[in-house]
C-alpha positions as CSV (number, residue, x, y, z in Angstrom):
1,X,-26.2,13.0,-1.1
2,X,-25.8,16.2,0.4
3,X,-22.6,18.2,-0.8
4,X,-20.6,17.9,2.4
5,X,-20.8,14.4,2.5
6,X,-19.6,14.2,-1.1
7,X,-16.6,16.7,-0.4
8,X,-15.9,14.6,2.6
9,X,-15.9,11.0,0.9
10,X,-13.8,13.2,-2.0
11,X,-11.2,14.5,0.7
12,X,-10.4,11.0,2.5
13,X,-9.6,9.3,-1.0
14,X,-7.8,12.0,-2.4
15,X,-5.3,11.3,0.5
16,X,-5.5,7.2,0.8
17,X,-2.1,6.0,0.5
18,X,-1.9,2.7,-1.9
19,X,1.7,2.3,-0.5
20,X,1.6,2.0,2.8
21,X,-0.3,-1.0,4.7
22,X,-0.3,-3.4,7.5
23,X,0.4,-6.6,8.0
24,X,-1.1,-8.4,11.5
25,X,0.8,-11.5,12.0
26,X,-2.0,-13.3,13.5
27,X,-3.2,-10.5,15.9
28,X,-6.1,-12.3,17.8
29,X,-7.5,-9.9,19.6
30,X,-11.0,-8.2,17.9
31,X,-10.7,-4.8,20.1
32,X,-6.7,-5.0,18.8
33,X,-7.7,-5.4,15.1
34,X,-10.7,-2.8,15.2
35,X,-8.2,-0.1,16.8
36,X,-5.3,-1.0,13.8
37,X,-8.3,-0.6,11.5
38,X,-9.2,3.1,13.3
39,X,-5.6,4.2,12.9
40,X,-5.0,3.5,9.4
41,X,-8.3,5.5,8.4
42,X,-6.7,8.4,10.0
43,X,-3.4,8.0,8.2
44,X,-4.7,7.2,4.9
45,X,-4.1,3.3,4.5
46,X,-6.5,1.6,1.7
47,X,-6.0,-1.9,2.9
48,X,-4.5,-3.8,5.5
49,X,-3.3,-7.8,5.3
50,X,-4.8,-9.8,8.2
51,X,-3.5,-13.6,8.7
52,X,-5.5,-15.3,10.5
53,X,-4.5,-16.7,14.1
54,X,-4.3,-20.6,14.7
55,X,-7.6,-20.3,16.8
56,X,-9.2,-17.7,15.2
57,X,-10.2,-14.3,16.6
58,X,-11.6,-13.1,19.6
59,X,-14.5,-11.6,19.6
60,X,-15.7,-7.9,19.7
61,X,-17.8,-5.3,18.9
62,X,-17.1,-1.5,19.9
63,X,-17.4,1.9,18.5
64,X,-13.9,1.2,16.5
65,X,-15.3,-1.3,14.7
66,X,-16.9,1.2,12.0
67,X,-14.2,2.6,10.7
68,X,-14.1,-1.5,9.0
69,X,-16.3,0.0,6.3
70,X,-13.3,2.3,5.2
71,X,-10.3,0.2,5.3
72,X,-10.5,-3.0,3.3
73,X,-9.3,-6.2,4.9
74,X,-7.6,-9.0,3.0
75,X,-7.2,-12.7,5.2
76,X,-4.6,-15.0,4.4
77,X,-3.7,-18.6,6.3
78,X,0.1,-17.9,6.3
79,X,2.0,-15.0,7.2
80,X,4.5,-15.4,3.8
81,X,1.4,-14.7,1.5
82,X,1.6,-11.0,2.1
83,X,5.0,-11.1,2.7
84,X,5.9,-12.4,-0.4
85,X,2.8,-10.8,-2.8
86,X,4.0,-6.9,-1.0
87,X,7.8,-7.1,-1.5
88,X,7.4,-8.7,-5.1
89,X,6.0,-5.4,-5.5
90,X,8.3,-3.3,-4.2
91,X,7.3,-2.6,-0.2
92,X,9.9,-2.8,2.5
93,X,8.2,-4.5,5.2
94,X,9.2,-3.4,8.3
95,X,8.8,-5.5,12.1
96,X,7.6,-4.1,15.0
97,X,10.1,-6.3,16.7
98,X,12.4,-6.2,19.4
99,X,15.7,-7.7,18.8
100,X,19.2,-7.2,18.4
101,X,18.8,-5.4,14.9
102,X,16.5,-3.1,15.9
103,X,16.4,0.1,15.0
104,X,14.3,3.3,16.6
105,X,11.5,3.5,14.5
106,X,11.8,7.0,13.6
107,X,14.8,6.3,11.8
108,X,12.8,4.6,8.9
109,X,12.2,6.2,5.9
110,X,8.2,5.5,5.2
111,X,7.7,7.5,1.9
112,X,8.9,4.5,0.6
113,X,6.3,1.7,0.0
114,X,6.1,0.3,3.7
115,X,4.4,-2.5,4.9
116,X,4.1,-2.5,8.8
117,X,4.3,-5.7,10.2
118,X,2.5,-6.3,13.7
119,X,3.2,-9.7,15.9
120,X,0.7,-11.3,18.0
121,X,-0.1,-10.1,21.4
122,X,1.7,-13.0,23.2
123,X,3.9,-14.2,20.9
124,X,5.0,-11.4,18.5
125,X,6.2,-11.9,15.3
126,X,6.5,-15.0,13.8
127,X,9.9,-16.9,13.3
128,X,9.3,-16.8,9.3
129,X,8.6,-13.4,9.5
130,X,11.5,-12.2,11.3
131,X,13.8,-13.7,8.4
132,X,11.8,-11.9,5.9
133,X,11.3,-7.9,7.0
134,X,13.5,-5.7,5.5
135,X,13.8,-4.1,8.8
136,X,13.3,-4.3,13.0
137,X,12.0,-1.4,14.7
138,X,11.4,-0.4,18.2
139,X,9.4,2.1,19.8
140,X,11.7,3.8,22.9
141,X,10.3,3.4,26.2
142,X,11.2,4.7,29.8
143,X,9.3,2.8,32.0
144,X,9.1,-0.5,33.6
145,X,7.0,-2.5,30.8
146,X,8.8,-3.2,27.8
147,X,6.7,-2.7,25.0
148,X,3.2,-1.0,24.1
149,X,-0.1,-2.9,23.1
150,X,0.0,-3.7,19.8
151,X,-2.6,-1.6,18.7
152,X,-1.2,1.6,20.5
153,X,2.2,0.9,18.7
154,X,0.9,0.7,15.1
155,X,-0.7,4.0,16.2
156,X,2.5,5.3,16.9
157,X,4.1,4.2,14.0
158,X,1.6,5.1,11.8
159,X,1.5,8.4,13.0
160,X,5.2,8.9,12.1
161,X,4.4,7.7,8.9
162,X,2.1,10.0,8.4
163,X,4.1,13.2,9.4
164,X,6.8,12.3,6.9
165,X,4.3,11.3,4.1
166,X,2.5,14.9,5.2
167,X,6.0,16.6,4.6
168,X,6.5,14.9,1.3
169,X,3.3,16.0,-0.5
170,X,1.7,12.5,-0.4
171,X,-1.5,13.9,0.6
172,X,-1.7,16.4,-1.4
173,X,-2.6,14.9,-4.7
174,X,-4.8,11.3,-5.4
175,X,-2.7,8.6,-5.6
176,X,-5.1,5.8,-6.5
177,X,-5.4,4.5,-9.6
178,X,-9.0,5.7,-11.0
179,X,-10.7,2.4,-11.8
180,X,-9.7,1.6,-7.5
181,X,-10.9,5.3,-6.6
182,X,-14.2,4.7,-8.3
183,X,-15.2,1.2,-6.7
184,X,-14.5,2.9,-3.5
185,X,-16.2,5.5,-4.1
186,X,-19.2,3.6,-5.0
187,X,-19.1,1.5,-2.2
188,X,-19.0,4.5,0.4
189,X,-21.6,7.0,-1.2
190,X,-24.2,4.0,-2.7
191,X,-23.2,0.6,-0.6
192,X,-26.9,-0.9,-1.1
193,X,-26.5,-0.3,-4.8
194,X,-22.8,-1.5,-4.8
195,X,-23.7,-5.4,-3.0
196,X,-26.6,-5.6,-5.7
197,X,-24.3,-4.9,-8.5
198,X,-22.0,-7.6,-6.8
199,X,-24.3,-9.7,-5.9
200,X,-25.4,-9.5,-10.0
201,X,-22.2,-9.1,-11.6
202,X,-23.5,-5.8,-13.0
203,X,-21.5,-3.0,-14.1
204,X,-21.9,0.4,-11.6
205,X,-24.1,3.1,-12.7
206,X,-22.6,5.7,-14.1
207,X,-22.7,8.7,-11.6
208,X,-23.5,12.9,-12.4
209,X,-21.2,15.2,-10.6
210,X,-23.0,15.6,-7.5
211,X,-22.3,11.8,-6.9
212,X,-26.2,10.6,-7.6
213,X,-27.0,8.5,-10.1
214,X,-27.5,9.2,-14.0
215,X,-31.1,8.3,-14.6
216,X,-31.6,6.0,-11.6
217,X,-35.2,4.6,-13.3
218,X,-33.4,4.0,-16.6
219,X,-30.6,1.9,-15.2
220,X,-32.9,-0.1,-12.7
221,X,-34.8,-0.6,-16.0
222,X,-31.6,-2.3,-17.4
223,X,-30.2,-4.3,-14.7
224,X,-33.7,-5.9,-14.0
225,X,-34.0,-7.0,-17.9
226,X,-30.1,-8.2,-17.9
227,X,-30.7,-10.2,-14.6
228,X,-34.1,-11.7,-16.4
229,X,-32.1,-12.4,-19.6
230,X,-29.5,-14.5,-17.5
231,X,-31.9,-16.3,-15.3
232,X,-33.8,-17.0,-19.0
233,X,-30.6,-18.7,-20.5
234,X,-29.6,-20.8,-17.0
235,X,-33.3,-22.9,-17.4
């Protein structure tokens, strides 16, 4: 690993924000999902919540697609799951909705823990959903359309999120918890060695300061004899 790539994989987690996510309320669309995925990279978000539309997704593969190696993806059947599992931890979760209630989305204050909630591209948000966010928000238009793609408004959104997270100080310090920071920084700088300690249920090899491995032949010397050992007992 050469050191640039080891300050920049040490750079982008020292900034990911573990309090601020999406939630896609079944988003079909591949080219939609990749783009959310792009834009919450560049702000810093760790994970995102994905329930999964009624006919699944559609397909597609472009160049936005690689950022899916840097944001994590959770699926869920039903849009309550990470509803329900975010707010029991403290996040407001806040619609991109447009309603009555709805508020210009500049208004929100998203230092707090904020889940973004994103509606289908047909349909938009789900009736469960909309009696469950903490808040509606709108993004003010001029012209004759009324609303933005949903993958362009996130962007916006996110962005704004960002700027008053970038005022705060929330980049400027790690804010994952280490055990979190380390599996992710294993699976970016060594993702072969990461699946086959998966794949084995091994424990990660412990890692020198330039982010190599410590003894690389010793440790392949002990995962091959623990991996024999367990195949020995299943006979």
């Amino acid at each position: 690993m050469t050191p640039e790539r080891l300050r920049r994989i040490r750079s982008v987690l020292d900034q990911r924000q573990p309090d601020l996510t999406v939630i896609t309320d079944e988003v079909h669309k591949g080219r939609n999902i990749s783009a959310i995925v792009r834009t919450c990279d560049a702000v810093g978000v760790d994970t995102i919540h994905c329930v999964m539309p009624e006919f699944g997704y559609q397909t597609y593969s472009g160049a936005a697609a690689s950022a899916d190696k840097w944001v994590q993806q959770k699926h869920y059947s039903t849009v309550s799951e990470p509803i329900c599992q975010l707010k029991n931890v403290g996040f407001q979760v806040i619609a991109a909705n447009l309603c009555e209630q709805s508020v210009d989305f500049r208004q929100i204050d998203y230092t707090k823990p904020t889940a973004l909630l994103l509606g289908a591209e047909v349909n938009g948000v789900s009736a469960y959903a909309r009696g469950e966010v903490d808040h509606n928000i709108v993004v003010p238009m001029v012209g004759m359309v009324e609303s933005f793609n949903v993958s362009v408004a996130s962007a916006v959104i996110l962005m704004e999120a960002h700027r008053q997270r970038t005022e705060a100080g929330l980049y400027d310090i790690p804010r994952l918890e280490q055990g979190l920071y380390d599996d992710r920084f294993m699976h970016w700088a060594h993702p072969k060695i990461t699946a086959y300690c998966k794949q084995h249920n091994l424990e990660y090899p412990k890692l020198r300061d330039d982010g190599e491995l410590e003894n690389p032949p010793a440790w392949y010397a002990n995962a091959r004899r623990i991996i024999a050992t367990r195949e020995k007992s299943d006979r």
